[in-house]
Structures are given as C-alpha cells and as structure tokens.
Backbone bond lengths (Angstrom), bond angles and torsions (degrees), N, CA, C in turn:
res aa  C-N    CA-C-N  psi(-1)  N-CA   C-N-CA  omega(-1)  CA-C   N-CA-C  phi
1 X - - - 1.430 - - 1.526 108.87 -
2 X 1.456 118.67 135.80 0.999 138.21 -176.95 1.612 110.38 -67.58
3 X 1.454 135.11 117.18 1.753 105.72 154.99 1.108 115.34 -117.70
4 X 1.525 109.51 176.85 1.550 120.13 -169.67 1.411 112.05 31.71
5 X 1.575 113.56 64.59 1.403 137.49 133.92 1.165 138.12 -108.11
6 X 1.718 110.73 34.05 1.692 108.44 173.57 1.880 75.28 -130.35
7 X 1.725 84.60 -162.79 1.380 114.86 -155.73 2.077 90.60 -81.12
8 X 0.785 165.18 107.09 1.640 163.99 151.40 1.656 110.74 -64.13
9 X 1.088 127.25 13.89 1.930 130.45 174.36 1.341 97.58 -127.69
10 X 1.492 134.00 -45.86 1.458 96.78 -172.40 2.161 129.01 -80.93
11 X 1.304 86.39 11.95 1.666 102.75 177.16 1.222 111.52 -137.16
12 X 1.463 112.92 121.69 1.384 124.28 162.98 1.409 117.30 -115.49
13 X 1.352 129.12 82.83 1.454 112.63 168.89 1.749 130.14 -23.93
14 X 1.605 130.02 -45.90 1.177 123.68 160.77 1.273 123.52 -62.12
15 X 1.323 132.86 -21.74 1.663 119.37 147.75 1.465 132.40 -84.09
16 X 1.446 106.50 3.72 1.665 113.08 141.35 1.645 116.45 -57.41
17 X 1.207 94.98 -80.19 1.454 123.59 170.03 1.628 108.28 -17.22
18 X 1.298 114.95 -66.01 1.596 140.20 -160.65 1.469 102.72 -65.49
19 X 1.739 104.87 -42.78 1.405 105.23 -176.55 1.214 119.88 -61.42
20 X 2.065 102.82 -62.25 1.431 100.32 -174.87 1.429 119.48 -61.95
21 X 1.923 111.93 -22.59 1.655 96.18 163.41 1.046 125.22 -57.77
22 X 1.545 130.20 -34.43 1.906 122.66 172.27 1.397 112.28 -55.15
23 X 1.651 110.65 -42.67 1.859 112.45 -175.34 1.055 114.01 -70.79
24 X 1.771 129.30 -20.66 1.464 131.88 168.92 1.812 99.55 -56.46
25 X 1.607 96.07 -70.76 1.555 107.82 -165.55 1.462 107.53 -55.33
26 X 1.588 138.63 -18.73 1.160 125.90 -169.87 1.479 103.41 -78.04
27 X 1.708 110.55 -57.26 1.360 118.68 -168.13 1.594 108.15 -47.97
28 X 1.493 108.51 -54.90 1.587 105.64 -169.07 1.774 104.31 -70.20
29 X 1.485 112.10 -2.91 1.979 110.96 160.12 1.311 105.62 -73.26
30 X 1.457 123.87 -34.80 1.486 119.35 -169.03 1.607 108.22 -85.81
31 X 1.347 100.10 -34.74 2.035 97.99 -177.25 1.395 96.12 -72.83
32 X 1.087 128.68 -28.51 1.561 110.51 -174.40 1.653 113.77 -82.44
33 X 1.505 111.55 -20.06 1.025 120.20 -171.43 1.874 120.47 -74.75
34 X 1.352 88.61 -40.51 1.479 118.78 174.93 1.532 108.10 -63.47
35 X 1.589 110.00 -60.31 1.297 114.12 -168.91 1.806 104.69 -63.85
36 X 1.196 118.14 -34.21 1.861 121.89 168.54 1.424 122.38 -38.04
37 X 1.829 99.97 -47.49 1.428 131.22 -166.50 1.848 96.72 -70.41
38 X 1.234 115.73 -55.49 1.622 120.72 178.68 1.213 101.65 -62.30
39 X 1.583 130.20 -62.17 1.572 123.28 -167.46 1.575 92.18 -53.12
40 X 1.222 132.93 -66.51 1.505 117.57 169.36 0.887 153.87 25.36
41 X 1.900 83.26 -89.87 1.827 111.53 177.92 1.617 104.62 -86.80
42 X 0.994 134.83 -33.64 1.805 156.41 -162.46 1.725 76.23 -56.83
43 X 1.113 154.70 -49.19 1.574 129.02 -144.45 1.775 89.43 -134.74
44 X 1.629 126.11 73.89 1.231 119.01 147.40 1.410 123.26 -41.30
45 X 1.553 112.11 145.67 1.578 92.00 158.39 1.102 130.66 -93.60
46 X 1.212 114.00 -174.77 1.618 127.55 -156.68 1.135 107.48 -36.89
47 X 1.232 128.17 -88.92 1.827 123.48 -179.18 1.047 108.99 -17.00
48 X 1.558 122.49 -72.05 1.370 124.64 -154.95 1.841 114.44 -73.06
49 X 1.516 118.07 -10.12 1.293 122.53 -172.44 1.588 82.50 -89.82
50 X 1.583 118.94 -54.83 2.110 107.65 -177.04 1.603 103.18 -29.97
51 X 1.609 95.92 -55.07 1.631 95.46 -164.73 1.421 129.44 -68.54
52 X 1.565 97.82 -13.26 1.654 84.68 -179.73 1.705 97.85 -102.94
53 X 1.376 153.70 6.06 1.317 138.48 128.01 1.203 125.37 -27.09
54 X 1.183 118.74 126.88 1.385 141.92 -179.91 1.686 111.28 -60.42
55 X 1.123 143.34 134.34 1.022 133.35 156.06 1.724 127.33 -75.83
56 X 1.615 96.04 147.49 1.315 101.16 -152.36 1.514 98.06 -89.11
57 X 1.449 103.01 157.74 1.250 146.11 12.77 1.372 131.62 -82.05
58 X 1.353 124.85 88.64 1.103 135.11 -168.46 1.792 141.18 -48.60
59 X 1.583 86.29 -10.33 1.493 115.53 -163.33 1.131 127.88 -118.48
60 X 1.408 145.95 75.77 1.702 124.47 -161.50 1.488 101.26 -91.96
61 X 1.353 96.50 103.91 1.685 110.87 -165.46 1.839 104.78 -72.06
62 X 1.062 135.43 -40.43 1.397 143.27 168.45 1.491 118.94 -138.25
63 X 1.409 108.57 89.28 1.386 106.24 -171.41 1.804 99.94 -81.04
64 X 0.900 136.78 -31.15 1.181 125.76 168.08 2.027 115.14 -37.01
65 X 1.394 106.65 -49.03 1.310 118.13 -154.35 2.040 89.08 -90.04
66 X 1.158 110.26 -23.31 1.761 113.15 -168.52 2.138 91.20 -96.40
67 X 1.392 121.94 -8.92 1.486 97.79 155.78 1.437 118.38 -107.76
68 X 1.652 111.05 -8.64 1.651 112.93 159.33 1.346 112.15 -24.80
69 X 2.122 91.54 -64.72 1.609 97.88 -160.34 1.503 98.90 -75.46
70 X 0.805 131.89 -15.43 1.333 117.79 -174.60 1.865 119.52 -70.90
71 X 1.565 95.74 -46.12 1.562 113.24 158.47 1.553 115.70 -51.72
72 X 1.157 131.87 -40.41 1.017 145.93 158.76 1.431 132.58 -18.74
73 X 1.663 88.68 -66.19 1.541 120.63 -169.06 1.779 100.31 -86.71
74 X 1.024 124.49 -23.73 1.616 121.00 -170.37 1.920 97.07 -100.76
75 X 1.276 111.19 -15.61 1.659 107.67 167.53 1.387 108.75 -83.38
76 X 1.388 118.59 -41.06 1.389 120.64 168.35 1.831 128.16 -53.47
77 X 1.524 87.88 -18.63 1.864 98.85 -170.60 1.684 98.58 -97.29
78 X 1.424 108.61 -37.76 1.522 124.51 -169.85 1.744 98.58 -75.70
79 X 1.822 134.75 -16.01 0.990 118.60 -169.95 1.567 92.33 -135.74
80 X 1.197 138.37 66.39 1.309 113.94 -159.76 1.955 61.42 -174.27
81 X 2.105 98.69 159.51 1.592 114.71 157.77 2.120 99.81 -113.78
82 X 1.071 60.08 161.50 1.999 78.19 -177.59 1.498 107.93 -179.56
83 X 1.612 95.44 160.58 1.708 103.62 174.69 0.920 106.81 -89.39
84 X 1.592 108.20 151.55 1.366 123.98 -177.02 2.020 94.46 -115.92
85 X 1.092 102.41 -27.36 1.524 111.02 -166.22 1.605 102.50 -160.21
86 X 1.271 107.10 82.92 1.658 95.38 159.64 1.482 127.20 -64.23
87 X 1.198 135.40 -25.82 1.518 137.65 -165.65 1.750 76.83 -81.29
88 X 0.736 107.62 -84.35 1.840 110.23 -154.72 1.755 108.19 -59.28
89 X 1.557 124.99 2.60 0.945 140.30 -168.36 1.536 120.32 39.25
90 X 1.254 115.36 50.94 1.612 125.86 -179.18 2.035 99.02 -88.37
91 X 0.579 117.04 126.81 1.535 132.53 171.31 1.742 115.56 -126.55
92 X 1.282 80.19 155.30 2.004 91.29 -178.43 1.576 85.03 -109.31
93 X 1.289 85.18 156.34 2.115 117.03 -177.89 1.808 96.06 -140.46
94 X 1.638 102.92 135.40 1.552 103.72 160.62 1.125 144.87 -49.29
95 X 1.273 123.35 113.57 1.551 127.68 -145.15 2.191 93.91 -35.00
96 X 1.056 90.73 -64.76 1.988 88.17 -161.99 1.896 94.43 -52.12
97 X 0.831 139.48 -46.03 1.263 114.34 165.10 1.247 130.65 -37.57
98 X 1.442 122.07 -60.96 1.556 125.43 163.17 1.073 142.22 -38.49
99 X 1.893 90.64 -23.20 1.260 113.42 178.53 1.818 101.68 -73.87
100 X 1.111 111.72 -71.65 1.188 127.56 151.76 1.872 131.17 -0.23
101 X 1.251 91.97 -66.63 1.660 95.64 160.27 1.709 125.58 -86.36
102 X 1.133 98.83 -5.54 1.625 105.89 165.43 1.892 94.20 -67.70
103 X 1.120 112.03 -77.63 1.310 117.55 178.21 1.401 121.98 -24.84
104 X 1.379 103.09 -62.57 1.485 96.05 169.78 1.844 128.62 -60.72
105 X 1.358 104.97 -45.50 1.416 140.81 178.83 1.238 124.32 -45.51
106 X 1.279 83.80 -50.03 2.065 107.67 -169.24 1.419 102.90 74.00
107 X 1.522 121.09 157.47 1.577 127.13 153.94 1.410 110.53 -42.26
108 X 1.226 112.12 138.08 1.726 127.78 159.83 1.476 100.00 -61.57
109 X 1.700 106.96 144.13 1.313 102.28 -176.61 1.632 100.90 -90.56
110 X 1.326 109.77 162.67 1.541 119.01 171.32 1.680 121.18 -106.15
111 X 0.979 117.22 116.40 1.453 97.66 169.90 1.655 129.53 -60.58
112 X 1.372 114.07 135.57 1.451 132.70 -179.46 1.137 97.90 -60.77
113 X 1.735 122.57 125.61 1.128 105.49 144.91 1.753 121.61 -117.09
114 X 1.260 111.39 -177.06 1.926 110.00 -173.59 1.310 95.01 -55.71
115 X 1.669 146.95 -69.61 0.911 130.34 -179.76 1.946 137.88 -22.81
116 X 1.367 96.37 -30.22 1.541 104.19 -149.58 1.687 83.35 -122.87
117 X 1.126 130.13 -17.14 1.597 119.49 -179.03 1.629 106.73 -75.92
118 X 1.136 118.09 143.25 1.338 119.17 -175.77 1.353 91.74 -98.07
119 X 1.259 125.32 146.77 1.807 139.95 152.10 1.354 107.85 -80.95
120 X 1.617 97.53 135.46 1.637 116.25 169.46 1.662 104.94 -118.97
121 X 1.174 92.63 155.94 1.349 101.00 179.82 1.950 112.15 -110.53
C-alpha cells in the first residue's frame, strides 16, 4: 500500500468536527435564546394583559341558533304594526299590507330637482 498519495490540505477532519461543534453550540444559543424571549413576552403586565382581552361576548356558542333568532326577529318586525315615532305619528304596517296600499295609493310624488333631472335633447 501506497501512503501519502492523495491531496492532505483540502480535508481536515477537525474542521468538520469544529464546524458542526459551532452549529450544535449556535442552534442550542438560539433555542435558548428564543425560548427566554417568549417566557418574557408570555406574562405582560397587568394593563397590557386587560388590554389585550377580547371584549365580551367572547363566544358564539350556536351561531346557527343566534341567526334563527335573528331571522326571527326581522319577520316579526316585517309582519307585525308598531311605532316607529309616536310624537310625529310615523308607524310601521306589515310589509304585504304596504304592499297593498302602494297599489291602491300609488308612490308619493317627489319633487325634481336640477341635480337629479336628466336633459334630453
């Protein structure tokens, strides 16, 4: 067997070695460093933990069942009479009624104004 017949400078096993020991020691500098930075930030104080809570109601526990009622409540307003304004005597009527006296009624006219009149030629 032949020795010292290859190249001996472009390979050093101890700067293998050396490296991945710095890339071991760097990473576990950065996980520890990082993880410091969260334990840190993780416990604002007081003020700033009030402020970052959400205001309540925090929870939409059945949104299916919370636009029921909501559907609910706008069929009840859309078919139902009520005041809207007693002093000035404005009242609501069930939509198909309204419908109803439109028909009979006709639209209220509006006055034209220069803005809103279109020109013909």
């Amino acid at each position: 067997m032949i020795r010292g017949r290859h190249e001996t400078t472009d390979f050093s096993p101890a700067y293998v070695v050396a490296s991945g020991a710095i890339l071991v020691i760097v990473g576990i500098s950065l996980y520890v460093l990082v993880w410091g930075f969260f334990n840190y930030f993780a416990k604002p104080s007081a003020p700033v933990a009030q402020a970052l809570e959400p205001a309540s109601p925090r929870l939409q526990v059945d949104p299916h069942r919370d636009l029921e009622r909501v559907r609910a409540r706008e069929l009840e307003l859309l078919n139902s009479y009520g005041w809207l304004n007693r002093n000035d005597r404005i009242v609501r009527v069930p939509i198909n009624r309204a419908m109803d006296l439109v028909v009979e009624r006709g639209l209220p006219e509006f006055k034209e104004s220069g803005a809103t009149r279109k020109e013909t030629k």
